[in-house]
C-alpha positions in Angstrom: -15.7 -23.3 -1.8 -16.8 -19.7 -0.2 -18.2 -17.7 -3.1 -15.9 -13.8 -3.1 -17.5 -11.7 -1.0 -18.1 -7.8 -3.1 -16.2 -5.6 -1.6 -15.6 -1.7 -2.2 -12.8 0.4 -0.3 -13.2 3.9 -0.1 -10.0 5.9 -0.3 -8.5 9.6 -0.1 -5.2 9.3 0.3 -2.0 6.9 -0.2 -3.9 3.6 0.4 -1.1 1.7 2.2 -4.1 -0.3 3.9 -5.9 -0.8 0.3 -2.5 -2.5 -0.7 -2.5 -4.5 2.6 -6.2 -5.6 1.9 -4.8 -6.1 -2.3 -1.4 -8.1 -0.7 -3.7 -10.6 1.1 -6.2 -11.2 -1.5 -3.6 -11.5 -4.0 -2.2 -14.1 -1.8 -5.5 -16.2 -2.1 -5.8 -15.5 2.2 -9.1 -13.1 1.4 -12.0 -14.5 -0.2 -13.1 -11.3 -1.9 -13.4 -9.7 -5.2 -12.4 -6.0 -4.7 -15.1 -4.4 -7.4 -14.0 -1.1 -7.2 -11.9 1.5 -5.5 -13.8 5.2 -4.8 -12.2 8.0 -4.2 -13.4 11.7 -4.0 -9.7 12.9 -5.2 -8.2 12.1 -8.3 -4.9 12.5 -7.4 -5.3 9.9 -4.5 -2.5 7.5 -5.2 -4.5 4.5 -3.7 -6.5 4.9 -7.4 -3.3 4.4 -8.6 -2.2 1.2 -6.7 -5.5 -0.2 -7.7 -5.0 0.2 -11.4 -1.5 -1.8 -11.0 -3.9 -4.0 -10.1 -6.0 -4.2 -12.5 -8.8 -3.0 -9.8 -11.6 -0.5 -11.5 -11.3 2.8 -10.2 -13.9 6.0 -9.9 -13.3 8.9 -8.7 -16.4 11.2 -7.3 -15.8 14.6 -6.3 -17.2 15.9 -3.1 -16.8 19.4 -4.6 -19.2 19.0 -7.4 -21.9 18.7 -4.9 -24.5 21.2 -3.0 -24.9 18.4 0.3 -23.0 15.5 1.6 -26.4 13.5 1.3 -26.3 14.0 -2.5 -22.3 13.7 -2.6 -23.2 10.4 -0.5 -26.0 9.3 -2.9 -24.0 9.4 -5.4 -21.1 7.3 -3.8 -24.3 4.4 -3.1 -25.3 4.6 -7.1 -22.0 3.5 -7.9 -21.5 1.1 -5.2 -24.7 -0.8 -6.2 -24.3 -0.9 -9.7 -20.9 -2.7 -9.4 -22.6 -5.2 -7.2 -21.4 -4.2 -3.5 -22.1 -6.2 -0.4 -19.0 -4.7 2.3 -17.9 -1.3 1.7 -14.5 -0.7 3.5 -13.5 2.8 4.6 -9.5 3.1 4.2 -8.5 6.4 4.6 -11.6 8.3 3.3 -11.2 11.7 4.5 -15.3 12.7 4.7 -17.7 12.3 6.6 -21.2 10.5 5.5 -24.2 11.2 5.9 -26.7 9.7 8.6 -28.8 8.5 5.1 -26.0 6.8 3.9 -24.5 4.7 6.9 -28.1 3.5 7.7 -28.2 2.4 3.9 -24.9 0.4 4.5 -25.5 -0.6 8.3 -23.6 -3.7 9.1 -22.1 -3.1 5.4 -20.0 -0.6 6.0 -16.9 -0.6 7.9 -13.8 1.9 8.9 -10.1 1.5 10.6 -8.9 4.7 12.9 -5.5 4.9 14.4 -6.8 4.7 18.1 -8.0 2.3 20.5 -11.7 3.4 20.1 -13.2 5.0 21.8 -10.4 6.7 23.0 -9.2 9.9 20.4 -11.7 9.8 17.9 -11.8 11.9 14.9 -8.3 13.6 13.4 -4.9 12.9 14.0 -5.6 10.5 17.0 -1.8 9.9 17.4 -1.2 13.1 17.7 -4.0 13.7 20.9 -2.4 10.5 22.1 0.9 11.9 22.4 0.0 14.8 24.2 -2.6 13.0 26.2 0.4 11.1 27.7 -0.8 7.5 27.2 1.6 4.6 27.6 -0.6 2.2 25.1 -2.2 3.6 21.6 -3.5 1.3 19.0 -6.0 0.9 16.3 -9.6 -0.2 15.9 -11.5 -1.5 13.1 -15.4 -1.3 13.6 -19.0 -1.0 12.3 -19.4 2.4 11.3 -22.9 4.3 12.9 -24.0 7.9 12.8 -21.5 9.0 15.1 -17.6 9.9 15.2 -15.8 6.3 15.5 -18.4 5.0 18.1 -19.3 2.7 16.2 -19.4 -1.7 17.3 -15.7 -3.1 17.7 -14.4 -5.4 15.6 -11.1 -6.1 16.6 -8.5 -3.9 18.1 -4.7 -3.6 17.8 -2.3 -2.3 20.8 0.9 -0.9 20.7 3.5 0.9 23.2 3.9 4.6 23.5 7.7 5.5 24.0 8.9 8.7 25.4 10.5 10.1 22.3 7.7 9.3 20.4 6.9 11.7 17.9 3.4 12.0 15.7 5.1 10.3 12.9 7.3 7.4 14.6 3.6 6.5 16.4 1.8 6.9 13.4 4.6 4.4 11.7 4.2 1.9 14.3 0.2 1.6 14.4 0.2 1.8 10.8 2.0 -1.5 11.1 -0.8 -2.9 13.4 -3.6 -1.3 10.4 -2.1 -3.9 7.9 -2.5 -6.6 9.7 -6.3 -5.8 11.0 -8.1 -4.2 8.4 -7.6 -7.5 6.5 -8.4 -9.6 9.0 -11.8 -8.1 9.5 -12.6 -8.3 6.2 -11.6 -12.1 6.2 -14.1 -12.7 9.5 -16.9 -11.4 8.2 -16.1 -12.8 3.7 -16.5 -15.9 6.3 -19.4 -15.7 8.6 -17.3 -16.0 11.5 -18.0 -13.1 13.5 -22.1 -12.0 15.6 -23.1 -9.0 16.2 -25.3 -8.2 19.3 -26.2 -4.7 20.1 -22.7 -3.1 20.6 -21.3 -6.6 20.8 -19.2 -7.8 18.3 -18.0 -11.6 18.9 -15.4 -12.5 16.7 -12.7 -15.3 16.5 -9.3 -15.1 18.3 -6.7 -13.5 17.3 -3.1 -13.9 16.6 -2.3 -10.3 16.0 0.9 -9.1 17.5 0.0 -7.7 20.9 1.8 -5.6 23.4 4.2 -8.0 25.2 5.7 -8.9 21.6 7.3 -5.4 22.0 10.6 -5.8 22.9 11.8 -3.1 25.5 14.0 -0.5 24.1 
């Protein structure tokens, strides 16, 4: 029997990937205890979806701070003292500190709505759209001191369609988010994915890829 993996997810927004990552371990498919949900606003109605789950939730302010390395400092104290071993970035709109993420290294990882390294930063559909690309996606990865550079994990395509707009894109790879995030988490609760450099070597897949688009 694999002993649950502790796992925190960071949140600053709706948390539809929080109640992807809930869905599956709900459905005995993750072997994780979710320990606590963190967000730095209150009104965050992830916090909320992790109470109707009877989830612990804390909420710490980035306002109430002088520096984002005590803001982050503060985020580590609470992680540690409800026994954290993964902490999952879903939506967490700030940026950490260099302190922090080499405190969590290989601990610590974040989904963005691009095929990294490709549109990092804010509203990557948005940049892909006016790029003109034909193929966006998602990325889930190891998070390091930079913008989204950091190691792949596993990466999701889907089709960009001419009347695509920001949200109809954003829809679409959200779609892909639910299904990645969680499998991520399940790879390394598991031991099944090595890490070498840049190099992340992880199982195969059987996320939808981009000839299980129909054409339109």
């Amino acid at each position: 029997m694999i002993t649950p993996l502790p796992v925190a997810v960071l949140v600053s927004g709706h948390g539809t990937n929080l109640q992807a990552i809930i869905n599956e371990r709900e459905a005995g498919k993750l072997p994780i205890a979710i320990k606590v949900v963190i967000s730095n606003d209150s009104s965050a109605y992830a916090l909320k979806r992790a109470e109707q789950h009877g989830i612990p939730t804390h909420c710490i302010s980035h306002k109430k701070f002088d520096s984002r390395e005590a803001f982050d400092s503060e985020i580590t104290k609470a992680l540690e003292s409800f026994g954290v071993e993964l902490v999952v970035l879903a939506g967490f709109n700030r940026i950490l500190s260099s302190h922090f993420v080499k405190h969590w290294k290989f601990r610590l990882i974040n989904i963005h709505p691009s095929l990294v390294p490709a549109f990092p930063g804010l509203h990557a559909q948005r940049q892909a759209i006016e790029y003109g690309v034909k193929i966006a996606g998602c990325s889930v990865f190891f998070v390091d001191e930079g913008v989204d550079t950091g190691p792949i994990i596993i990466q999701s395509a889907v089709p960009v369609f001419p009347d695509d707009t920001e949200d109809t894109l954003t829809a679409r790879i959200l779609e892909q988010e639910h299904l990645i995030l969680p499998l991520a988490i399940y790879w390394i609760a598991t031991d099944q994915i090595y890490q070498n450099g840049r190099h992340v070597i992880s199982p195969k897949s059987d996320v939808p890829l981009m000839r299980d688009y129909h054409d339109r």
